[in-house]
Every structure is written in C-alpha cells, then in structure tokens.
C-alpha positions in Angstrom: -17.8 16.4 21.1 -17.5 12.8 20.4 -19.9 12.9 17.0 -17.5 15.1 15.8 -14.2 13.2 16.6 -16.4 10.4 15.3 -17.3 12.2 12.1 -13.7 13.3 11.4 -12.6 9.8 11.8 -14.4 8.7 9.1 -14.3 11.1 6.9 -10.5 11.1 7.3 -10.8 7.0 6.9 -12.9 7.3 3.6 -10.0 10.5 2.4 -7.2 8.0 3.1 -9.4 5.0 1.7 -9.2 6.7 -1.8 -6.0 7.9 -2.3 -4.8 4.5 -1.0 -7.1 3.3 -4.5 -5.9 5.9 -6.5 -2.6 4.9 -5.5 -3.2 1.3 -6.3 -4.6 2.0 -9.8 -2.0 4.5 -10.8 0.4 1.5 -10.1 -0.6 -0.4 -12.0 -1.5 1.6 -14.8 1.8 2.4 -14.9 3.4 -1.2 -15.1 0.6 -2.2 -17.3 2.0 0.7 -19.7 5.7 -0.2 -19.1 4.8 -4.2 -19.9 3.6 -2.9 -23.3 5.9 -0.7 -24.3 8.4 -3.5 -23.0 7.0 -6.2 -25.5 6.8 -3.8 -28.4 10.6 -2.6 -27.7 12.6 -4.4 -25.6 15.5 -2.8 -23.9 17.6 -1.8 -20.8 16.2 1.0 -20.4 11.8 0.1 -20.2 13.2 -3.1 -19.1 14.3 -1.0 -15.8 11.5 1.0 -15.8 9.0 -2.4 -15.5 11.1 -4.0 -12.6 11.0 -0.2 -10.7 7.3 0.0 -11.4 6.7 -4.1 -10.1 8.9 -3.3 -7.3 6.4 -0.3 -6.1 3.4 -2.4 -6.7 4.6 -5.1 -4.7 6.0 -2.5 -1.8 2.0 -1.3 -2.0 0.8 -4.8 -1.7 3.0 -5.9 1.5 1.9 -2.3 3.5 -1.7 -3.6 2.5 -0.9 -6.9 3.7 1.0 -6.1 6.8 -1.8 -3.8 8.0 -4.8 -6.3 7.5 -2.7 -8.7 10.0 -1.7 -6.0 12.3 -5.5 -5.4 12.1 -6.7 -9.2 12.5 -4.0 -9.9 15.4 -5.3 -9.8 18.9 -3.4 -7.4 21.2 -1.6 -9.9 23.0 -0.4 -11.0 19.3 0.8 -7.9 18.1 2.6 -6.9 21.1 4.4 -10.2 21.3 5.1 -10.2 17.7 5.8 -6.5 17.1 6.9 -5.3 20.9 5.3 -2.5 22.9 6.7 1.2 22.8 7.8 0.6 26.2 10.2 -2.6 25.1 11.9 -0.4 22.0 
C-alpha cells in the first residue's frame, strides 16, 4: 500500500514538475515574441500586451519563489510566519 501512494506521489510530482516548465517556457516565449513585435512597431496596443505578458512571468516567478521558502523554512518558521489553520 505505501509503494503505491509512494509511486503516485511521484509520478504526480514529476506531472506537475512539467507543466510547471511548460508553463515557464510558454511565458516567456510569449514576452520574448511581444518584445519583438514591440521594437519593430511600437504602440498602445503590443505595448499592453508586453507589460500583461511581464506581469504573468513575474506572478510565475514569486509562486516559484514563495514555495522554495515555504519549502526551506523550518516548521516553527512557517507557522510563525504564515500562521496555523487553527489561528485563521
């Protein structure tokens, strides 16, 4: 019973892993394709489109960054910082 809990864990992990970098690169493919566009026509409206897709990227970034120090917290930390269920 618990090799297969352990086995769905992971493959779920590695599943979730993957998108998370598919995610990422189709991020950035995107801005990298609205920066161009921006520099061979600038206007309002690709201007717009470059600032939504460098918002996004950077909303991806700060989830990736908040979980690796949720992650590298002790317990004590993140219950201090972040509270307990039983606080909210």
């Amino acid at each position: 019973m618990k090799y297969n809990v352990r086995m769905f864990s992971i493959k779920y992990s590695k599943e979730r892993a993957k998108a998370k970098k598919e995610r990422e690169k189709k991020l950035q493919r995107k801005m990298q394709i609205a920066q161009t566009q921006l520099e061979q026509n600038p206007c309002d409206e690709l201007k717009n489109i470059f600032e939504e897709c460098k918002a996004e990227l950077e909303n991806f970034y700060e989830e990736k960054a908040n979980g690796l120090i949720v992650i590298s917290l002790p317990p004590d930390e993140v219950s201090r910082n972040h509270g307990t269920a039983k606080e909210r």
